[in-house]
C-alpha positions as CSV (number, residue, x, y, z in Angstrom):
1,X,-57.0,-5.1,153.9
2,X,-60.1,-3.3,155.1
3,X,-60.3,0.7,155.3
4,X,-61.8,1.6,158.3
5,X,-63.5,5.6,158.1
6,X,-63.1,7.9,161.6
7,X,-65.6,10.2,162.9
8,X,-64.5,13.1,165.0
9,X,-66.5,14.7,167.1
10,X,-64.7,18.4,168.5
11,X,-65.5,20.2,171.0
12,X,-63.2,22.9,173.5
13,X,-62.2,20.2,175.9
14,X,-62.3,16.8,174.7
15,X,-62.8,15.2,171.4
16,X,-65.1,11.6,170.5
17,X,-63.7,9.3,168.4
18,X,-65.3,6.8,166.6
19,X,-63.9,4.0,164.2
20,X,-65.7,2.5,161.4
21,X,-65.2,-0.6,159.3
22,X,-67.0,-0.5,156.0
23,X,-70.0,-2.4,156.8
24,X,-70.9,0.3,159.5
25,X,-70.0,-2.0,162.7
26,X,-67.9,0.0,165.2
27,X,-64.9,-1.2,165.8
28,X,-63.4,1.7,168.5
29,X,-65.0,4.5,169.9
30,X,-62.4,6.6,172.4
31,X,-62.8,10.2,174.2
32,X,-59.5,11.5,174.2
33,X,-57.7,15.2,174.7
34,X,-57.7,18.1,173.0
35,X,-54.0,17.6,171.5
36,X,-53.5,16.3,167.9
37,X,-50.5,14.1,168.7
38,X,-53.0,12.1,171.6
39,X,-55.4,11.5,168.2
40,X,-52.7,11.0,165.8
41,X,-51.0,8.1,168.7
42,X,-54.4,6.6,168.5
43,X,-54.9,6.5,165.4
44,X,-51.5,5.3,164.7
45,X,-51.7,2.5,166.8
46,X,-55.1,1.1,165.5
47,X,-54.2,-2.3,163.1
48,X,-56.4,-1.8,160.1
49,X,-55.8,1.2,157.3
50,X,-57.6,4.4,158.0
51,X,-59.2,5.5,155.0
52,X,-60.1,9.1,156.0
53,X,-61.2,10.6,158.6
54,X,-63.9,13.5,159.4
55,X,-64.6,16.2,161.4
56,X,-67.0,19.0,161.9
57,X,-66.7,22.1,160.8
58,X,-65.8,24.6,164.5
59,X,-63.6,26.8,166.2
60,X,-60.9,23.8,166.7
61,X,-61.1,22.0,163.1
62,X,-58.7,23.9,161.4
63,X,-56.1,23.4,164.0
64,X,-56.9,20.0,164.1
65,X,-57.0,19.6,160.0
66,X,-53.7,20.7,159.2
67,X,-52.0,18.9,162.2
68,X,-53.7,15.8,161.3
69,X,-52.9,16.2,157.7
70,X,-49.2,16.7,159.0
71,X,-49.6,13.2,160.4
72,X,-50.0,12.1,157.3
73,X,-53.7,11.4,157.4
74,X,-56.5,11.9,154.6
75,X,-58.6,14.5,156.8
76,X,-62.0,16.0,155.4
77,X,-64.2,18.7,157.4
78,X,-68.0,18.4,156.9
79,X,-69.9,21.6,157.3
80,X,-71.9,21.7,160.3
81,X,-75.0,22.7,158.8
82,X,-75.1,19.6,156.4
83,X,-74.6,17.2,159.4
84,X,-77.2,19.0,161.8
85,X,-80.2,17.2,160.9
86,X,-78.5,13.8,160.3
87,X,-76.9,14.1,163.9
88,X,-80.2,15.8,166.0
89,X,-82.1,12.8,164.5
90,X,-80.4,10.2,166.9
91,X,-81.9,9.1,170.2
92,X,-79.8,10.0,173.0
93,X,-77.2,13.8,171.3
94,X,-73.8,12.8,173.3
95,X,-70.4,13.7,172.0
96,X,-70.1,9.7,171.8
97,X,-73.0,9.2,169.2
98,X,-72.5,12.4,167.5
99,X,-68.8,11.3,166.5
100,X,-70.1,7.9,165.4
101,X,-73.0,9.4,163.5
102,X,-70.4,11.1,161.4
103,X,-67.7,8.3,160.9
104,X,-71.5,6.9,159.4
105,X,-71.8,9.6,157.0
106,X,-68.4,9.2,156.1
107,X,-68.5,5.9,155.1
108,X,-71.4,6.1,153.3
109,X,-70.5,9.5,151.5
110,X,-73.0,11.4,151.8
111,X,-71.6,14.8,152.5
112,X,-70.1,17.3,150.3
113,X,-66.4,18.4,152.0
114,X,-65.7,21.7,153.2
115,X,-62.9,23.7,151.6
116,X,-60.2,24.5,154.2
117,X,-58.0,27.6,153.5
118,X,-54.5,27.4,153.7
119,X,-52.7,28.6,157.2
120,X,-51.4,31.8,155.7
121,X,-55.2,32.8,154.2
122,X,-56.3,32.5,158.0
123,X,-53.7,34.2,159.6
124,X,-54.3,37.3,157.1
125,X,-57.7,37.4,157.6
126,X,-57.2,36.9,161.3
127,X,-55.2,40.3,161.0
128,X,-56.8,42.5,158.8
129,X,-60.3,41.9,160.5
130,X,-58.4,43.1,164.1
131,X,-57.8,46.5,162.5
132,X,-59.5,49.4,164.0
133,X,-61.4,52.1,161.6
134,X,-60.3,55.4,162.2
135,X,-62.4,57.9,163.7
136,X,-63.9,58.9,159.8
137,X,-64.5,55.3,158.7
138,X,-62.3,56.1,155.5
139,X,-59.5,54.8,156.3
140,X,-57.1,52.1,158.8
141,X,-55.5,54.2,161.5
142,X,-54.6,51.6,163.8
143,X,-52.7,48.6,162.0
144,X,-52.0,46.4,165.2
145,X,-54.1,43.6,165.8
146,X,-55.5,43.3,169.4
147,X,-55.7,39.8,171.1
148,X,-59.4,40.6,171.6
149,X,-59.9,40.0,168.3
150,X,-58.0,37.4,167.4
151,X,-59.8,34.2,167.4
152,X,-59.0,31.2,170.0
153,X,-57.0,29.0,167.5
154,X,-55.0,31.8,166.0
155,X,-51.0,31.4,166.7
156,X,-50.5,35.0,167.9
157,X,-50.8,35.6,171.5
158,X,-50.3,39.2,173.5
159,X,-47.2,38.9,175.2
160,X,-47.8,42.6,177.4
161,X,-48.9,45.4,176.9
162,X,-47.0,47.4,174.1
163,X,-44.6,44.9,173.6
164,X,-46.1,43.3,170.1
165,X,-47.0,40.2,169.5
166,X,-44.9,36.3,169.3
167,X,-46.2,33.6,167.2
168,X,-46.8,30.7,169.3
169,X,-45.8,27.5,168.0
């Protein structure tokens, strides 16, 4: 049986998916929504083995790593700085192409993956960089994290003001 490689392309909205087979022909190519069970269906459903699939490194990725991973999926995130020049060399830069230009580099392994901290690294980092200096810059007055700071895929959302915080799940 043939493993086919999947190139992911991520953005806010939507995602581009593209589907490999070894010998670089491309065998599905899909825009689908923002949700990792409408990727993980599609996937799913496809009739050849996946061997792995990639995506670049962004604001979504993590959220879309570990869920995929969940899925039971071989997931690898490619640094966005490796695939800029690789991706801005194509004709026509659409989220179509760009996913398909990195199911290529996928296949053909030229990338180094990106190391993707665990859930509770990001969440801790998340929190101690929402904490407020004090008015001498010695010490931490302020301990509570404010949504502002928080970034988009982090689980913690404001419920009101002065009322804390609920993890989201």
């Amino acid at each position: 049986m043939m493993e086919h490689f999947v190139g992911l392309d991520v953005s806010l909205r939507s995602r581009a998916l593209c589907v490999v087979d070894p010998k670089g022909n491309v065998v599905r190519e899909r825009e689908l929504a923002c949700e990792v069970n409408d990727i993980a269906a599609c996937l799913s459903d496809f009739e050849f083995l996946i061997e792995r699939i990639a995506l670049e490194a962004g604001t979504m990725s993590r959220h879309l790593n570990f869920g995929l991973q969940a899925a039971g999926f071989d997931v690898v995130c490619l640094e966005a700085r490796q695939l800029n020049p690789a991706l801005s060399a194509m004709r026509n830069k659409t989220d179509k192409n760009d996913a398909r230009g990195i199911a290529h580099i996928l296949r053909t392994g030229w990338f180094s993956p990106l190391h993707m901290k665990s859930r509770e690294a990001h969440g801790l980092r998340a929190l101690h960089s929402t904490r407020k200096p004090s008015a001498l810059g010695r010490q931490l007055s302020n301990t509570t994290p404010t949504d502002r700071r928080l970034p988009r895929s982090h689980p913690l959302r404001r419920l009101s003001a002065g009322t804390g915080f609920c993890k989201v799940s």
